[in-house]
C-alpha positions in Angstrom: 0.0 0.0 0.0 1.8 3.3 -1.1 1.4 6.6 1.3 -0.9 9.1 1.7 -0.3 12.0 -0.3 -2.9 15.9 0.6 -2.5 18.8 -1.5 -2.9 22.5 -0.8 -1.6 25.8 -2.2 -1.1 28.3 1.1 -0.2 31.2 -1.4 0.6 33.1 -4.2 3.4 35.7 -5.2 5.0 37.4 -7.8 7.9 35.6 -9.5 11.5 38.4 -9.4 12.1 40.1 -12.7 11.8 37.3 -15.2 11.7 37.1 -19.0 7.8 36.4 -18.6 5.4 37.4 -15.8 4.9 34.5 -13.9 3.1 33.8 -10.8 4.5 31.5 -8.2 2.0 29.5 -6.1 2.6 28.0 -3.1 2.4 24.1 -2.6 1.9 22.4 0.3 2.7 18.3 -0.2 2.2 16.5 3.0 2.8 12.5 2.9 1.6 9.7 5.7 1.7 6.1 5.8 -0.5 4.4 9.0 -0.8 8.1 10.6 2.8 8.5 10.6 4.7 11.1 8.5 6.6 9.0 5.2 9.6 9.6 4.2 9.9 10.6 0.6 12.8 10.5 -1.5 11.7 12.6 -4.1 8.3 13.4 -6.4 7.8 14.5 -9.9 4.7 16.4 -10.6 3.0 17.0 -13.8 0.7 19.9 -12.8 -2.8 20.8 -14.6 -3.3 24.4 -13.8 -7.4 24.8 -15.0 -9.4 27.5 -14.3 -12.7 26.0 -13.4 -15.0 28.9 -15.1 -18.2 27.5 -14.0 -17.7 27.7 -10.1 -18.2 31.6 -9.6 -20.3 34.2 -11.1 -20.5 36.6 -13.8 -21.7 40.4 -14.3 -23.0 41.5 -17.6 -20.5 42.7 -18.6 -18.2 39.9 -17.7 -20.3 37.7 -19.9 -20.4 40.1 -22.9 -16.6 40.1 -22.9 -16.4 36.0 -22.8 -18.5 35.6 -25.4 -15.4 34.6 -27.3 -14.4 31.7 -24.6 -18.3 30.7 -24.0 -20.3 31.6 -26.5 -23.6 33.7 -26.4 -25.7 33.5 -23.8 -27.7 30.7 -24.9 -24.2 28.8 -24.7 -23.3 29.3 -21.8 -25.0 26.5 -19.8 -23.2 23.5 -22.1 -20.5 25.8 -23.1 -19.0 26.7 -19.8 -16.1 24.2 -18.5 -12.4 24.2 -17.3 -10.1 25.8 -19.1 -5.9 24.6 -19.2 -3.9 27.0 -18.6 -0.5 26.0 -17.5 1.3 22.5 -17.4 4.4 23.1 -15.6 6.7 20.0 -14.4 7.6 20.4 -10.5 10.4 18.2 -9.2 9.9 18.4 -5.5 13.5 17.2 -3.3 13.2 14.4 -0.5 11.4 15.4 2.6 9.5 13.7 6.0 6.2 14.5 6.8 5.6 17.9 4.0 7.0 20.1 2.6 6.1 23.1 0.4 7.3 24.2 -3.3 6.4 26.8 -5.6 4.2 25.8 -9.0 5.0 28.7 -11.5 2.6 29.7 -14.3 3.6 31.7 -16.9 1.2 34.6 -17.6 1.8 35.7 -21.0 -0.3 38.1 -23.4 -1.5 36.2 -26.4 -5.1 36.5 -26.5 -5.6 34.0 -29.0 -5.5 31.1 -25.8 -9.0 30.7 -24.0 -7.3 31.0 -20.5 -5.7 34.1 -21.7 -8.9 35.8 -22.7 -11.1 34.4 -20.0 -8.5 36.2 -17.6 -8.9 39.8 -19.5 -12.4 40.1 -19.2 -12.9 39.4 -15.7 -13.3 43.1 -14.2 -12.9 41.4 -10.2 -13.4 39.0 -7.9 -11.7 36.0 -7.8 -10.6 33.2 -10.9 -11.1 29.6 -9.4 -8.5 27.2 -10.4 -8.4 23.6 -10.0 -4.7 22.1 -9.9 -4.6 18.3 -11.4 -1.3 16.4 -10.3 0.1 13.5 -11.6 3.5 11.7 -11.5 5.6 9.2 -9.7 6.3 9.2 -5.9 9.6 7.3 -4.5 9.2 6.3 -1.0 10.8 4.0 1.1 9.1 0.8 2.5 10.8 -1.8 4.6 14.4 0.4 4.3 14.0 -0.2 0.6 13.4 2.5 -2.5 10.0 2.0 -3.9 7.8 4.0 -6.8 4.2 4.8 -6.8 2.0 6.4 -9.4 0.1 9.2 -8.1 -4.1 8.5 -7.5 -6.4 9.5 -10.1 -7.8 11.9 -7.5 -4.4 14.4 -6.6 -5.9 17.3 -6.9 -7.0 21.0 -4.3 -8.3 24.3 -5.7 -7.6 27.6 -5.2 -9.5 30.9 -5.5 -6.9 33.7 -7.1 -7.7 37.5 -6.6 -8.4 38.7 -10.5 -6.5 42.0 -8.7 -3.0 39.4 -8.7 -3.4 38.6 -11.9 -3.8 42.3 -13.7 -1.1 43.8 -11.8 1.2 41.7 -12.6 0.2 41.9 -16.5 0.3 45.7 -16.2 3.6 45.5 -14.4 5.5 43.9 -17.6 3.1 45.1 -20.2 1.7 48.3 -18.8 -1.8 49.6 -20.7 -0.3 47.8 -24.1 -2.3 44.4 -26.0 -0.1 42.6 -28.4 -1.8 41.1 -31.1 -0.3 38.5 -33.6 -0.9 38.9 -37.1 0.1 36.9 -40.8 3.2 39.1 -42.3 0.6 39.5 -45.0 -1.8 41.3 -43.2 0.6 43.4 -41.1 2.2 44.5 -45.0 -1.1 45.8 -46.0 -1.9 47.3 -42.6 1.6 49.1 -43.2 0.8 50.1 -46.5 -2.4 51.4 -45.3 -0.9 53.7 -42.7 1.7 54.8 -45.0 -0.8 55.7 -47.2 -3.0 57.8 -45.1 -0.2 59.4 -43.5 -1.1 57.6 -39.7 1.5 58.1 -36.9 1.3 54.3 -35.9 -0.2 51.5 -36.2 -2.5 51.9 -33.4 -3.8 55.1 -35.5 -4.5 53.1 -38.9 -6.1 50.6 -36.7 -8.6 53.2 -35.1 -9.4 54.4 -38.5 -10.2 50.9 -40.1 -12.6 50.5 -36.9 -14.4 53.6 -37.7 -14.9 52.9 -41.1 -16.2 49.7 -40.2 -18.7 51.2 -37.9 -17.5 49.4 -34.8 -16.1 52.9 -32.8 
């Protein structure tokens, strides 16, 4: 019979200066076998960071923004689910009893990913996630090494302030959206500018909208 592994994240932080905004969270392993703390030689997590859209509420507004994620309104009630958005690998040291890691998740800006623009529209409150884990546990049993695969069932939850999430973006990124286009389309959006004599590309792009009727 392999140990007794319980999950919980205690916290959340900022990751230092780094080539991509990342959130660290905190994880809490603990690890008993007959009510005694195990002793673990080492565990290697594959973590499934979800937000799990359908367990808070939405404004209006909240909803007219996701429409993209969840479809109209009609939608929502088979369209709303979990949504991945990080797999990071964790390779947690030896320890007796627990011990606590950090899970980083990368928080970068292309809006083309449903986690991505699930976390833009959210105006407050807090973005439930759901952390999956899977991965291989080395033990000892009887003073020898042994491996077990993690339960079907390793997973806690966690309810992160929408607040973390946005300051950190506007830390790196500031009040600027980056949007990923074909070379094609940026060359005729150039042209266009050029053309019309626009300033930038955020100029020619305001026009277009206007023309379209959408501003």
């Amino acid at each position: 019979m392999s140990p007794e592994l319980s999950w919980a994240i205690t916290g959340v932080d900022a990751a230092p200066v780094d080539a991509v905004p990342t959130l660290r969270f905190r994880l809490r392993v603990g690890c008993e076998e007959a009510g005694r703390a195990a002793v673990v030689r080492s565990l290697t997590l594959a973590v499934s960071v979800r937000i799990a859209a359908a367990m808070r509420d939405y404004s209006e507004g909240e909803r007219r923004r996701l429409r993209g994620v969840f479809g109209t309104p009609g939608q929502w009630a088979s369209g709303i689910g979990d949504l991945v958005w990080a797999r990071p690998v964790v390779h947690v040291p030896g320890f007796t009893g627990h011990t606590e890691v950090d899970v980083p998740v990368a928080c970068g800006q292309d809006v083309e990913l449903a986690s991505v623009s699930y976390l833009s529209a959210l105006a407050d409150g807090d973005v439930p996630l759901r952390f999956q884990f899977s991965g291989t546990l080395f033990h000892e049993r009887d003073g020898r090494l042994a491996a077990a695969r993690l339960p079907w069932d390793s997973e806690t939850t966690y309810r992160l302030p929408a607040a973390c999430w946005q300051r950190l973006r506007e830390a790196y990124f500031g009040r600027h959206r980056w949007l990923r286009v074909d070379e094609t389309v940026y060359e005729r959006l150039h042209d266009y500018r050029v053309r019309h004599a626009y300033g930038s590309p955020q100029e020619a792009i305001e026009s277009l909208l206007k023309l379209s009727g959408s501003v």
